[in-house]
KETI-932117 format. One line per 4 residues: number of its first residue (from 1); for each residue x, y, z of N, C-alpha, C, O. Coordinates in steps of 0.001 Angstrom, whole numbers, plus 500000, padded with zeros to 6 digits. Example, Ala and Ser with C-alpha at 12.3 -4.5 7.8 and 13.67 -1.06 7.14 Angstrom:
// KETI-932117
1	513190,494310,507800,512300,495500,507800,513200,496700,507800,514236,496681,508465; 512850,497750,507080,513670,498940,507140,512900,500030,507870,513409,501138,508039
This chain:
// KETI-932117
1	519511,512965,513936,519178,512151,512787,520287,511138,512528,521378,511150,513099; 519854,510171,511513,520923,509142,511397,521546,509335,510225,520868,509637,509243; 523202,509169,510106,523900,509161,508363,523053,508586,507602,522299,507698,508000; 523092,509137,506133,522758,508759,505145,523752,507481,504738,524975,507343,504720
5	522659,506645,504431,523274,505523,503739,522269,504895,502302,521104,505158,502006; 523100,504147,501741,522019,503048,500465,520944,502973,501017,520967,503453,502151; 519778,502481,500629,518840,502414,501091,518220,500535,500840,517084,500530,500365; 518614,499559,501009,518353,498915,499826,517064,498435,499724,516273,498369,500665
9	516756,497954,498095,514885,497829,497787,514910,496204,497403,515670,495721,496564; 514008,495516,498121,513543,494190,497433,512109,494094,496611,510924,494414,496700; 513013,493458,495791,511708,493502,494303,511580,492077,494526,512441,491197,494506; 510125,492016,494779,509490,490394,494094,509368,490050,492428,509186,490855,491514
13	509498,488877,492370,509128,488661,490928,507567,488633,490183,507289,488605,488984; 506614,488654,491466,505030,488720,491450,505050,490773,490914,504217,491289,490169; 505805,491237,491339,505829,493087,491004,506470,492871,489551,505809,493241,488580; 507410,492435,489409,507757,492430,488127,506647,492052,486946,506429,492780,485977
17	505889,490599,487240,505066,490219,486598,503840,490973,486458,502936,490647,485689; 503823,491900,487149,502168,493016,487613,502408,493714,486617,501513,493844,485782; 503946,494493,486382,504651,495627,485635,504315,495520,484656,503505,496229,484059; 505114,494207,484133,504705,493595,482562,503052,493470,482187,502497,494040,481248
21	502643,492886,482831,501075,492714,482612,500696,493904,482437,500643,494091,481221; 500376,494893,483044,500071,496351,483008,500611,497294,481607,499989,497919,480748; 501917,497077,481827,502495,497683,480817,501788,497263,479617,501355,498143,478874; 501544,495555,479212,501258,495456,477602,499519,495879,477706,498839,496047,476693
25	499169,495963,478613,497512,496658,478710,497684,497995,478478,497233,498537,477468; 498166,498450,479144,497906,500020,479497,498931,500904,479016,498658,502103,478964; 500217,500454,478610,500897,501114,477780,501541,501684,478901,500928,501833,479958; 503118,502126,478719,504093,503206,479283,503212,504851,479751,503259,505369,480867
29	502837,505122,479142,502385,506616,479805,501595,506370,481559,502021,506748,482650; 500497,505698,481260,499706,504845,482130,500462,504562,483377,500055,504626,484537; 501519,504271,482976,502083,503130,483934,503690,504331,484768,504209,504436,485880; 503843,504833,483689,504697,506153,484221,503745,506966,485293,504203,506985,486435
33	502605,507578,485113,501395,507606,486111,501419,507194,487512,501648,507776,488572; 501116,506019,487181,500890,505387,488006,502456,505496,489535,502507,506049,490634; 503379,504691,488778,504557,504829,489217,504827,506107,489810,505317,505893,490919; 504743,507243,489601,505558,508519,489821,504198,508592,491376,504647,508952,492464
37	502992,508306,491296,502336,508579,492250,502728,507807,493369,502666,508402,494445; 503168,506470,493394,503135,505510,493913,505184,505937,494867,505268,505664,496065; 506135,506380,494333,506973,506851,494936,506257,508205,495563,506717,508450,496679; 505322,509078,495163,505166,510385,496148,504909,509309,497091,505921,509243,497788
41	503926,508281,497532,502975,507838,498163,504165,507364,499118,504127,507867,500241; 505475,506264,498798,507054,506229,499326,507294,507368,500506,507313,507391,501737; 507485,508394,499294,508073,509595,500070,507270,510008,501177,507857,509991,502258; 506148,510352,501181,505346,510987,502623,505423,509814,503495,505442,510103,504692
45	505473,508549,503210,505553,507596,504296,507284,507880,504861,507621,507955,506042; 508115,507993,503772,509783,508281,504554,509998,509530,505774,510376,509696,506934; 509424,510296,504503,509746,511933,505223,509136,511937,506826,510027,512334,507578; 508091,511667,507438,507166,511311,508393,508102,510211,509121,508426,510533,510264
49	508470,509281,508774,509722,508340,509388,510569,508895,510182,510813,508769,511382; 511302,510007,508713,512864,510506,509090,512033,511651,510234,512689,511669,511276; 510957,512467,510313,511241,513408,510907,510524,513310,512590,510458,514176,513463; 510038,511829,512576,510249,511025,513687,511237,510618,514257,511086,510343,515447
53	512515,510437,513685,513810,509971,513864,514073,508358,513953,514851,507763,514698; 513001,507727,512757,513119,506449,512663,514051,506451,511232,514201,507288,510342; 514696,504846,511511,515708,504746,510575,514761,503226,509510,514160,502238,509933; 514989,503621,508314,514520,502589,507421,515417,501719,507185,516503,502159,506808
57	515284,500512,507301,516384,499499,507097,516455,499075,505172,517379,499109,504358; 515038,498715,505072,515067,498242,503336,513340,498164,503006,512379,497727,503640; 513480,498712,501906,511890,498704,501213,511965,497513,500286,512984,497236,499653; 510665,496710,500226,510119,495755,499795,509421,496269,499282,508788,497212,499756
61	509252,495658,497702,508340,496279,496700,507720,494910,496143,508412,494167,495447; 506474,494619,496452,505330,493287,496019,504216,493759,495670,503838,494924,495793; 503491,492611,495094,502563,492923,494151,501610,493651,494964,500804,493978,494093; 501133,494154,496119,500356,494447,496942,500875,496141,497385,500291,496796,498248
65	502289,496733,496455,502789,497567,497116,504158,497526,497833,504833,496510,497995; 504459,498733,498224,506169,498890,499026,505920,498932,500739,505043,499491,501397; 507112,498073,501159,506588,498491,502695,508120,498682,502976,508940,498107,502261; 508624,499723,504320,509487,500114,504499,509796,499384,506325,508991,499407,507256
69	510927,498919,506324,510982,498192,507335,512074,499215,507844,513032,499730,507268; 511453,499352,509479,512415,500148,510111,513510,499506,510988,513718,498318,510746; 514289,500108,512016,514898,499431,512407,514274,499289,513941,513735,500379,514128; 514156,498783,514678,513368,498554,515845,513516,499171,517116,513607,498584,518194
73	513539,500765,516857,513568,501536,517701,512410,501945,517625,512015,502481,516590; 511379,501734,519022,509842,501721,518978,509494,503348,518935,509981,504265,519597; 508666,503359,518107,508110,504795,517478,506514,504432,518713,506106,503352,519140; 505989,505850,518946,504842,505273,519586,503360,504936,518762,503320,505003,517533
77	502353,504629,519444,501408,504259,518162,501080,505741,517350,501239,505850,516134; 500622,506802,518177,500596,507937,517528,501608,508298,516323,501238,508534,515173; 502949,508304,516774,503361,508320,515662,503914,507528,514423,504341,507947,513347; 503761,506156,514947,503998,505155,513921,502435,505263,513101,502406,504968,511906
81	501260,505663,513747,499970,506256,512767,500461,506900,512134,500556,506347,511038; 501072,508235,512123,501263,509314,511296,501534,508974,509989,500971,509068,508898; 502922,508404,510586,504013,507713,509690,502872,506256,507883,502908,506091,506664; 502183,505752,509055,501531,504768,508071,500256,505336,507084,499746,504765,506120
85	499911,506731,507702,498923,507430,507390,499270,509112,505956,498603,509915,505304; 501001,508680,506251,501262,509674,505565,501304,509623,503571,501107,510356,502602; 501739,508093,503946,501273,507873,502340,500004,508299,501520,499874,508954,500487; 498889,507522,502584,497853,508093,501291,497491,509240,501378,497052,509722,500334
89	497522,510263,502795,497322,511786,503267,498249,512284,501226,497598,512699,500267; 499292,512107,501231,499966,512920,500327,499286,512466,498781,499206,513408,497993; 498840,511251,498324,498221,510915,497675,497205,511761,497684,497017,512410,496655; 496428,511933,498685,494495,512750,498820,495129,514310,498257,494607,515020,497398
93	496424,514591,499036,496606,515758,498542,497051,516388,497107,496644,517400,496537; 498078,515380,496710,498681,515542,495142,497282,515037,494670,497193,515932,493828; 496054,514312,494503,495154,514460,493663,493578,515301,493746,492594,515250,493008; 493837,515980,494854,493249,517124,494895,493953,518697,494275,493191,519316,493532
97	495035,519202,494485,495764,519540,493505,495565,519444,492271,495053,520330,491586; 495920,518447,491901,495933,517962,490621,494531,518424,489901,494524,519157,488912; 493444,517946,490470,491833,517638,489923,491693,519448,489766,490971,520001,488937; 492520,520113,490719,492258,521723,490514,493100,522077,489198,492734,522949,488410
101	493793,521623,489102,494251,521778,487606,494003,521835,486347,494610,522505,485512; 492919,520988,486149,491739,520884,484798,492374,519806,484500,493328,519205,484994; 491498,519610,483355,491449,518323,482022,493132,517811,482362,493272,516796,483045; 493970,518312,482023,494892,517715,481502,495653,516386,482414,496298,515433,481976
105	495309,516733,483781,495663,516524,485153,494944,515737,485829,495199,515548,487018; 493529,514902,484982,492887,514378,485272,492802,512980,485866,492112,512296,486622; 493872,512939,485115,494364,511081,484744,494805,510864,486396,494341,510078,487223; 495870,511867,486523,497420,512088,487326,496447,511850,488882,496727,511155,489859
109	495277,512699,488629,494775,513013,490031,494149,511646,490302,494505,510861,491181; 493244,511490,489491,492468,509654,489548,493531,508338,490299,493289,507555,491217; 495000,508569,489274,495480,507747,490054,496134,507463,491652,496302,506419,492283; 496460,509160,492034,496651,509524,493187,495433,509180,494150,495661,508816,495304
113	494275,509285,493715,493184,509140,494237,493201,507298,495114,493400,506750,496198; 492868,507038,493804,493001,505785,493389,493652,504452,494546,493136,503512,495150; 494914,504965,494429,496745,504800,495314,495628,504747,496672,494966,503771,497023; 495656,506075,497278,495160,506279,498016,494112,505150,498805,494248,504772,499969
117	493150,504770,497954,491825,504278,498519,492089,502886,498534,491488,502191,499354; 492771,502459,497873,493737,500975,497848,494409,500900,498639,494389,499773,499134; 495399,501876,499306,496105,501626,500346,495207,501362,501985,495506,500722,502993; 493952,502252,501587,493204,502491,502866,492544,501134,503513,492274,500875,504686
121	492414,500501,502526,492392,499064,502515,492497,498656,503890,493587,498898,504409; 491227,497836,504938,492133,497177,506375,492486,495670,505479,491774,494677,505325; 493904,495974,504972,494163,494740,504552,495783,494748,504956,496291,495712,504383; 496903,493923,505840,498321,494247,506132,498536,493525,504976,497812,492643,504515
125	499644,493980,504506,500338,494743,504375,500440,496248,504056,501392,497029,504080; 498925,496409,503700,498383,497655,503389,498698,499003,504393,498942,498715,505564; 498708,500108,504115,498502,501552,504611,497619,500903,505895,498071,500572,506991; 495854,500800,505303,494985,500431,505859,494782,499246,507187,494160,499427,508235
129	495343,498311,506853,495589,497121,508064,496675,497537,509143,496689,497287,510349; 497588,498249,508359,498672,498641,509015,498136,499480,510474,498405,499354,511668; 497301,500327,509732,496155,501231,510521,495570,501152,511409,495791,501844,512403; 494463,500114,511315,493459,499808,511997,494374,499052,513187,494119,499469,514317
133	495727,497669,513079,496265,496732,514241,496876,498174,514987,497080,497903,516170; 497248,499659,514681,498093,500328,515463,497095,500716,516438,497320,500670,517647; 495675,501209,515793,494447,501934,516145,494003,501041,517616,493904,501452,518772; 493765,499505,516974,493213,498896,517928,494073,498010,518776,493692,496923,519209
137	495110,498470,518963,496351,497947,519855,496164,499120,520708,495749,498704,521790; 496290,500533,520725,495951,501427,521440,494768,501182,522039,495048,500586,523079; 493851,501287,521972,492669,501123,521819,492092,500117,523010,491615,500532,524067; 492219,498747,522653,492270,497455,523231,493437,496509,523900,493161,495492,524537
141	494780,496977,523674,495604,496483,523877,496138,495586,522575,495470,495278,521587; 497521,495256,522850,497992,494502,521933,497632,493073,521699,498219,492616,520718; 497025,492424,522168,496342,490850,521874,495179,491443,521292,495197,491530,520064; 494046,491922,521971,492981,492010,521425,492955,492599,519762,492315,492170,518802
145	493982,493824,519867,494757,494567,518593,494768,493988,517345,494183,494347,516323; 495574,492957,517561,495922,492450,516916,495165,491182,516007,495359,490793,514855; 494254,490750,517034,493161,489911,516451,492184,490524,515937,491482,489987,515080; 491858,492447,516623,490625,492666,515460,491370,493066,513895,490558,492974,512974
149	492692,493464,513494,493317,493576,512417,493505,492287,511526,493333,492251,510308; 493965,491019,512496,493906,489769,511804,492625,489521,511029,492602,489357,509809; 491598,489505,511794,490459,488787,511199,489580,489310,510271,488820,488685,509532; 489855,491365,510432,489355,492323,509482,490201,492019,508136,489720,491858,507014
153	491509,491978,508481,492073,491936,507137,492025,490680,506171,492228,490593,504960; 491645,489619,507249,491423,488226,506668,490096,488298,506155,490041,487269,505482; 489104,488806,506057,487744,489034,505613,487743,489884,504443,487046,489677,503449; 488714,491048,504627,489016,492054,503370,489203,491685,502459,488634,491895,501387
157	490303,490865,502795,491699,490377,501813,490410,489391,500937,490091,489878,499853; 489844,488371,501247,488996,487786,500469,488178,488303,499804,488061,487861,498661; 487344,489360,500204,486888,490374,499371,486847,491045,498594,485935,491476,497889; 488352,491276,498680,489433,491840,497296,489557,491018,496544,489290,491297,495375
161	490058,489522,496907,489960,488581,496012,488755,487873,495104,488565,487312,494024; 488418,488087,495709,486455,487735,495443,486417,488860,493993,486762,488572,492847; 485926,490082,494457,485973,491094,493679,486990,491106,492211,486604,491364,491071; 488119,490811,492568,489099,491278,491340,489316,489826,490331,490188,489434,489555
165	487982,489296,490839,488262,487666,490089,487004,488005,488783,486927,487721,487587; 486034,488842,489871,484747,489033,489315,485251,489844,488380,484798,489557,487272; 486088,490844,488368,486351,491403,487193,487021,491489,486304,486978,492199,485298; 488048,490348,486833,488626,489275,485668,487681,488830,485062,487987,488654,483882
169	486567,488530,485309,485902,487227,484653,484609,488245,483673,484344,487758,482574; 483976,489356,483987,483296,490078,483788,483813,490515,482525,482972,490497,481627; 485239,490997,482124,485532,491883,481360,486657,490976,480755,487662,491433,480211; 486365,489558,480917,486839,488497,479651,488136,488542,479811,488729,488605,478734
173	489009,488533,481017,490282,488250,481350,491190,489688,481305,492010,490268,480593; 490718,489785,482114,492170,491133,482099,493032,490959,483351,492918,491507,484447; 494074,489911,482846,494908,489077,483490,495841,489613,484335,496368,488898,485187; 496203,491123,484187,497044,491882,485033,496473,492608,486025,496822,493746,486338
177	495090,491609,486824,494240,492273,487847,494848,490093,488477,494269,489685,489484; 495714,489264,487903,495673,488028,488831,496304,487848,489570,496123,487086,490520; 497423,488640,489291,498457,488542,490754,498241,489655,491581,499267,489910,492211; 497132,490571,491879,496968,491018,492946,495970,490362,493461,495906,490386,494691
181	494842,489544,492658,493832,489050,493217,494844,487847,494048,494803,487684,495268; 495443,487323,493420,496296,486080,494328,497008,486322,495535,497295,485427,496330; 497334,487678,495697,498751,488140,496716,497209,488597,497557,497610,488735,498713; 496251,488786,497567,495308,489225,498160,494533,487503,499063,494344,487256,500254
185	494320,486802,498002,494328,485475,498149,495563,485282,499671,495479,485159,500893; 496198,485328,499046,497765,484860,500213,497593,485515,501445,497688,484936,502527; 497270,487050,501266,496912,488070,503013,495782,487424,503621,495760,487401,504852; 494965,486966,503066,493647,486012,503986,494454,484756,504815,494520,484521,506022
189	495155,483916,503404,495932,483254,504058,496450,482965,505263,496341,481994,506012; 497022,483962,505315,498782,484379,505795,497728,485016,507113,497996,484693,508270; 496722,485785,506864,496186,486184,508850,495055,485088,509087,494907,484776,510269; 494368,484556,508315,493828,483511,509440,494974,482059,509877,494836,481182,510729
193	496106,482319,508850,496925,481327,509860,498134,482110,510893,499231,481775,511340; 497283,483298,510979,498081,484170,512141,499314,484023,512012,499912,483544,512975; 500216,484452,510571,501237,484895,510057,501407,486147,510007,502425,486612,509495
């Protein structure tokens, strides 16, 4: 294994602005929720890393989520799957758990749930896109790979955007659904100009 060191985290100012938005909607409890699921969701993606013997260089935290950049010692696709698959696996599990818990635990499990099915997303930066380019790089090779992930996630990503506009607009502005619809906006972007 490798020494422990800092770890360091980049925060966008689009995450900050999500925080705030959320927060004056949904209030601190909500958002404590949310948060505490969203580091388990961290952790099963690390732990699965470290016990691969990959080293994390720095986590990026944007409006779309955290992604953990390793250092470029090639993991194989099998287990760089594991690794991308372990987030929402621990999510499905802490809110199954949870849902066995009763009433009180209800919230906790929904959002684990929740985490989960958002990440599954074929959208990159997502769990999900992340997924499908490892799947179909195996699969097809790495060109072909890579173009069925581009163009899935470029179709998604609009979809998401499409969707989270509609329910901006449906439910009379609930404005802390615009910077994910936008950063979703940007992943269409960003893969049909094969970024």
């Amino acid at each position: 294994m490798y020494p422990q060191r800092k770890l360091p985290v980049k925060i966008s100012g689009g995450f900050w602005l999500l925080l705030g938005w959320f927060l004056l909607g949904n209030g601190w409890e909500m958002l404590a929720v949310i948060l505490t699921a969203a580091c388990i969701h961290e952790a099963g993606h690390w732990a699965v890393l470290r016990l691969w013997g990959a080293e994390v260089r720095f986590v990026s935290i944007g409006v779309l989520g955290a992604e953990m950049q390793m250092l470029p010692r090639g993991l194989s696709y099998g287990r760089e799957l594991t690794a991308v698959l372990a987030g929402p696996a621990v999510n499905l599990l802490c809110g199954t758990a949870l849902t066995a818990c009763g009433a009180p635990w209800l919230t906790a499990a929904g959002a684990h749930f929740a985490l989960a099915g958002f990440n599954l997303l074929p959208i990159r930066p997502l769990d999900g896109g992340r997924a499908l380019q490892l799947a179909a790089m195996f699969l097809a090779g790495p060109e072909t790979g890579e173009q069925i992930a581009r163009w899935t996630g470029c179709c998604c990503a609009l979809g998401l955007a499409v969707c989270l506009t509609a329910v901006m607009w449906s439910s009379g502005g609930s404005l802390w659904l615009l910077p994910p619809a936008a950063a979703a906006l940007a992943a269409a972007a960003r893969e049909a100009a094969g970024k």
